[in-house]
C-alpha positions as CSV (number, residue, x, y, z in Angstrom):
1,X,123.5,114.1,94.4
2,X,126.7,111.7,95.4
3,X,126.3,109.2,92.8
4,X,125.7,108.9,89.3
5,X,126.6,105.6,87.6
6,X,126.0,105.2,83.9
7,X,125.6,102.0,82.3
8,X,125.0,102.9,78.7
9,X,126.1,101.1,75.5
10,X,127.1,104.4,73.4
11,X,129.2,107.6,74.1
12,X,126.8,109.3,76.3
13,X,127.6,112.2,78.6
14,X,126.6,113.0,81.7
15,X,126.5,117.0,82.8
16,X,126.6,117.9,86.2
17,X,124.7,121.4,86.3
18,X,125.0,121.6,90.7
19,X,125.9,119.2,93.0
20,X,123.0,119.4,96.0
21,X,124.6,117.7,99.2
22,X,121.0,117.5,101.1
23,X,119.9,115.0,98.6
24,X,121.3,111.7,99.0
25,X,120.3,110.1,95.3
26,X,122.3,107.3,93.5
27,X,120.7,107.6,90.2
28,X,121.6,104.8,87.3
29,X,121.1,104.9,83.9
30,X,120.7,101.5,82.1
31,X,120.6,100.6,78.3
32,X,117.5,98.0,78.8
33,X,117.1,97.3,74.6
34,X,115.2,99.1,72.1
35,X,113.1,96.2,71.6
36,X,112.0,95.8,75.1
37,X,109.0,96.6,76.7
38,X,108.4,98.9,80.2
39,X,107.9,95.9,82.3
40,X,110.7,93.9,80.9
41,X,112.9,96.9,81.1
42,X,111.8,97.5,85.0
43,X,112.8,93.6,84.9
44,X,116.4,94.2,83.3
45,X,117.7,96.7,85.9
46,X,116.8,94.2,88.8
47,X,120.8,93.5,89.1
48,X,121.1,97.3,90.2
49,X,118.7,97.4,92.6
50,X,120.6,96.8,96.1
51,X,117.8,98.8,98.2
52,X,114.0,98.3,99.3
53,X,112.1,101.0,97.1
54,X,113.9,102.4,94.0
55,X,112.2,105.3,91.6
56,X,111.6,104.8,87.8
57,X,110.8,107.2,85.2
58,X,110.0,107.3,81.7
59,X,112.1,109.9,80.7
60,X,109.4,111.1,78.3
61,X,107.7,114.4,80.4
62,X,108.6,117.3,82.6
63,X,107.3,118.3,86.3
64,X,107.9,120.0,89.5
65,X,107.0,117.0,91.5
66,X,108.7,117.5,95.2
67,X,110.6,113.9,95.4
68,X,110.9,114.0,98.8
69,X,107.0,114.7,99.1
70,X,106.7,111.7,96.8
71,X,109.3,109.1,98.7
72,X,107.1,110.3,101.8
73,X,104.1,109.5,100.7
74,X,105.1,106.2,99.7
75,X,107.0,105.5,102.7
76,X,103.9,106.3,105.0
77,X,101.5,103.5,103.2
78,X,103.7,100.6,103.0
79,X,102.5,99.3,99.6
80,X,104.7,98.3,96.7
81,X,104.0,101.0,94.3
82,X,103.3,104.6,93.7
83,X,102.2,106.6,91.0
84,X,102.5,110.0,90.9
85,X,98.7,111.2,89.1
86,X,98.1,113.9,87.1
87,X,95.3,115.9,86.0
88,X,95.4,115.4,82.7
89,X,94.6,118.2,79.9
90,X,93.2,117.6,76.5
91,X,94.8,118.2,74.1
92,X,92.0,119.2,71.4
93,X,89.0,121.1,71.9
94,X,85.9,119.6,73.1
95,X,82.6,119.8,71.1
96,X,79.5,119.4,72.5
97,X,77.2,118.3,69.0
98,X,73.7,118.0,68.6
99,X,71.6,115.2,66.5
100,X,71.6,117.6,63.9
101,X,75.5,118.2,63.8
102,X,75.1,121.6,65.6
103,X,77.6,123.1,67.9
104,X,76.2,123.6,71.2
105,X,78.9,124.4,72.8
106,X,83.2,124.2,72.3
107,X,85.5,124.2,75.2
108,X,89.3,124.7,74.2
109,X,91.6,121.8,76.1
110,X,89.8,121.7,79.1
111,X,91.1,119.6,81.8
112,X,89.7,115.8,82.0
113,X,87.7,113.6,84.3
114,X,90.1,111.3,86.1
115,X,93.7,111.7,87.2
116,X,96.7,110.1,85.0
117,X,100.3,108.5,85.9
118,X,102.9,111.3,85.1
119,X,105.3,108.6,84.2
120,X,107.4,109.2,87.8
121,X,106.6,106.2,90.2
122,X,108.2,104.6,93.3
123,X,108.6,100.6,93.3
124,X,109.5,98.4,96.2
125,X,111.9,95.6,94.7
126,X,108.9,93.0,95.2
127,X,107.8,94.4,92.0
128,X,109.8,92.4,90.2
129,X,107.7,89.3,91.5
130,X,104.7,90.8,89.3
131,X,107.7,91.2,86.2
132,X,108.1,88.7,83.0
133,X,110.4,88.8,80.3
134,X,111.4,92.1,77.3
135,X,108.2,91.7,76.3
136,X,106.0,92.3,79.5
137,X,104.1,96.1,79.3
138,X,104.1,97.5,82.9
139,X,101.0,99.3,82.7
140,X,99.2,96.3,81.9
141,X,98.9,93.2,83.5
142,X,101.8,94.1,86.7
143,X,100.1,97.1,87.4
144,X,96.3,95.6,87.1
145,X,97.5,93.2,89.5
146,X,99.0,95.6,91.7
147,X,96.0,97.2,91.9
148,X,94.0,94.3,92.3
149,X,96.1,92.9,95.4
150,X,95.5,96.8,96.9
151,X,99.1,97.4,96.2
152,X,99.2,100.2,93.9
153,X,99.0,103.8,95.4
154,X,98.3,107.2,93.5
155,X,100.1,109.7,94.6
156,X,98.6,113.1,93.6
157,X,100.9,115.7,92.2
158,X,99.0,119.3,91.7
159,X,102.1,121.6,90.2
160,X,103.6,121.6,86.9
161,X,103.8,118.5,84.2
162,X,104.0,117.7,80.8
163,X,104.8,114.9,78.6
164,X,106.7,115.5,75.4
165,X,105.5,112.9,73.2
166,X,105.3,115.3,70.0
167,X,107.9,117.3,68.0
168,X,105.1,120.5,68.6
169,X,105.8,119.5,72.6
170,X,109.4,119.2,72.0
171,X,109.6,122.5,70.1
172,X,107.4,124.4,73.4
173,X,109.2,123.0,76.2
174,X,112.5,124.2,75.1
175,X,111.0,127.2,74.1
176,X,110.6,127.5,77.8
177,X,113.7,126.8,78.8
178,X,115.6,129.2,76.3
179,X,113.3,131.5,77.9
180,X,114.1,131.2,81.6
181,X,110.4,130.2,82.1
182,X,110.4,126.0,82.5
183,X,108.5,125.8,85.6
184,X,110.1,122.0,86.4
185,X,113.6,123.8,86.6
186,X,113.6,123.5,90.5
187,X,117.2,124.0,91.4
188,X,118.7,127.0,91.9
């Protein structure tokens, strides 16, 4: 990593843990508003963006994803969006019920029909075309259209993920990592 730039509003530091020279990343953090939404945050960081295809997370989940897998699959299919999917896992257990209220059978988190976005995507700055103002919500109307114009690829990530959107997930991924056991700790 040769860059980071951070554009953040409070006193924020930034911890270098290794500095790996085969990837070439400039990575920018931007204060985009509390009160904005995805889109209209995607929209605010438009001034940054001096390159073709840019990466954007939520910040909100862990993986192993390979990034340069990712930037390759995006590169070989020339649209304007990736999404790196998921197979997602429930997060109760499933009850199959009868008419009568009995139990037939109970499955404990299994894994779901369907893939889902990790969260970790690839953009090419035409995005921003498909972008309104602080209050536009990325995964609605910018990415229907994306996928309606057959410019939205799904690119499918099989390894480790999980999104922290709960104190319990809080509390078990750094359980993890206190342990020396977070599988999305990658480097060395």
């Amino acid at each position: 990593m040769k860059n980071v730039r951070t554009i953040v509003g409070r006193q924020n530091q930034i911890t270098y843990h290794e500095d790996h020279q085969e990837q070439n990343f400039k990575v920018t953090l931007a204060e985009t508003g509390w009160e904005s939404m995805t889109g209209g945050r995607v929209k605010r960081i438009e001034k940054y963006i001096d390159c073709d295809n840019f990466m954007v997370t939520y910040g909100d989940g862990v993986a192993d994803v390979d990034i340069n897998k990712l930037v390759d699959f995006h590169k070989s299919h020339g649209k304007l969006a990736t999404l790196t999917a998921v197979q997602p896992v429930s997060r109760y257990g499933i009850l199959q019920v009868d008419g009568e209220g009995s139990v037939k059978k109970f499955i404990e988190k299994p894994l779901l029909d369907g893939v889902a976005s990790a969260g970790y995507m690839i953009l090419n700055r035409r995005i921003f075309d498909y972008l309104g103002g602080d209050d536009c919500v990325l995964e609605e109307e910018p990415l229907q259209r994306l996928a309606e114009d057959g410019q939205l690829m799904a690119y499918r990530h099989d390894g480790f993920f999980f999104a922290m959107d709960t104190y319990r997930e809080y509390k078990y991924l750094n359980e993890l990592w206190d342990n020396g056991e977070a599988p999305w700790k990658v480097w060395e």
